[in-house]
N, C-alpha and C positions, 0 to 999 in steps of 0.2 A: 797501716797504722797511722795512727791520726799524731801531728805534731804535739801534742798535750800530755800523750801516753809517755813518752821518754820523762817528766818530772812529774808523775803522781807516783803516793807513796800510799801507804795504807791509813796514813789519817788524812789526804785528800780526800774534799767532799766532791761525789758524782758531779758531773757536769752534763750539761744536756746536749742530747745528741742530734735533736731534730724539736718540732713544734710541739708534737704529739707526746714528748719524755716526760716521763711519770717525776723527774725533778721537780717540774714545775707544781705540783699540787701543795708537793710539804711546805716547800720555799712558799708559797702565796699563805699557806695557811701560818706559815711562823711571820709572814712579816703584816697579817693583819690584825694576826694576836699578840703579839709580843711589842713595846715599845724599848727599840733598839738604841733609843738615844743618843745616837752618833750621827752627825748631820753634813760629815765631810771627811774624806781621804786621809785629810792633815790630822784630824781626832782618831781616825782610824788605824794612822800610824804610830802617832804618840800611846795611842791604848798596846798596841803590837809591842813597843818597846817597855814598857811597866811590865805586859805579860812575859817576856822574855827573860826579867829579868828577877818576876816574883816565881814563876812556873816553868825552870829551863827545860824541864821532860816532856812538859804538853804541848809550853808556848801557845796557851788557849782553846788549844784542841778539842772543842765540845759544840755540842749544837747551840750554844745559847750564844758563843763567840758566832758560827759559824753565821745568824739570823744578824748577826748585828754588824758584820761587815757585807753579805750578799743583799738583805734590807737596804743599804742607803739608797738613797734617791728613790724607792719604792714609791709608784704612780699613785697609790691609791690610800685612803685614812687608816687607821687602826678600828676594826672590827667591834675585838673583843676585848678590851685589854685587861690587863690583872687586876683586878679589883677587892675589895672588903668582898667575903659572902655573906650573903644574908641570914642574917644570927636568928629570926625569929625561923625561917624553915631548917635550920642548920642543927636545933633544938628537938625539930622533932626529928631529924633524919637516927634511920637505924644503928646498930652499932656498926664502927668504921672500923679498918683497918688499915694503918698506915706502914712502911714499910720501907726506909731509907737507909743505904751506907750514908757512914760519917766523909768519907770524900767520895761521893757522888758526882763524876763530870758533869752530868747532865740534869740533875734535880740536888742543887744543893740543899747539904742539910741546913742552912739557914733556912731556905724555902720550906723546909718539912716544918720545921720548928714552929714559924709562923702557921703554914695551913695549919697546923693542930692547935694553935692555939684559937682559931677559927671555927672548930668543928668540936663543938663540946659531947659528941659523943664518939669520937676518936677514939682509940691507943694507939698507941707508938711502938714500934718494934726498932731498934736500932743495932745497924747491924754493924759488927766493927771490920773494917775494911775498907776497901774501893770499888770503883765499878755499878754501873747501874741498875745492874739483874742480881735483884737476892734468890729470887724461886729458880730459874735454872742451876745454883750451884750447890744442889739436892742433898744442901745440908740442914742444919736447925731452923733455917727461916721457910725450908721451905714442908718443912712438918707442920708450922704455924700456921703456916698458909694455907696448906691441906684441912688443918684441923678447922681453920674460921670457916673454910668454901662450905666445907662437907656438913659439918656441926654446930657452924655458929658459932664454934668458942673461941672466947674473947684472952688471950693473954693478960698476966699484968700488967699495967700502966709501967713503960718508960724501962721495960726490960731490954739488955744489951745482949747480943747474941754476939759469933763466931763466924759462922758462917750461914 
């Protein structure tokens, strides 16, 4: 048993076991895509104690904390980063379907709020709850979701759902 295993808990992020551990793909891919804004220990601590003290159940707990304290000191530039999308092809894209809880650890609904305001041929489905998977919890969102794959069909704009 490897010294590490006695303090992981289940919201410990995987650690890599060797060169070859498939950790390293997401972790490259989150810290070329994402601008993690923390440029040192001493920010990364002070952020730890706000979180602590605004989120005492998570304490940050989410992939987007997780990229922005494993990112520091990352070797290499930002890739891809979050950008405006382009309105003039965004105009013609097909109908969208978007699909977020209101406390989403990991895709906040501010973040939805904005993509849709982006994507003028969007709807919004807003799911009231938590957690990041509305379609496995094989309730009303995920009839919606069946119904757009299968049919096409588009809910109404800015409908709140249950589950």
């Amino acid at each position: 048993m490897s010294r590490y295993m006695a303090t992981q808990t289940l919201l410990s992020s995987t650690m890599a076991s060797s060169q070859n551990s498939t950790v390293w793909q997401g972790l490259a891919v989150g810290c070329l895509d994402r601008d993690h804004n923390m440029k040192s220990f001493g920010e990364a601590e002070r952020k730890q104690f706000l979180i602590n003290a605004t989120s005492p159940h998570t304490m940050g707990a989410c992939q987007s904390y997780q990229y922005q304290t494993q990112c520091l000191g990352w070797p290499a530039p930002l890739q891809n980063p979050q950008h405006v999308l382009n309105q003039t092809a965004m105009r013609l894209a097909p109908p969208l379907l978007m699909v977020n809880s209101i406390w989403d650890y990991e895709a906040s609904y501010t973040w939805a709020i904005n993509a849709l305001s982006q994507a003028p041929t969007a709807t919004m489905v807003t799911r009231y709850g938590d957690g990041h998977l509305t379609y496995v919890l094989g309730g009303e969102g995920t009839r919606i979701i069946d119904a757009y794959l299968v049919n096409g069909t588009v809910p109404q704009q800015n409908l709140v759902i249950q589950s």
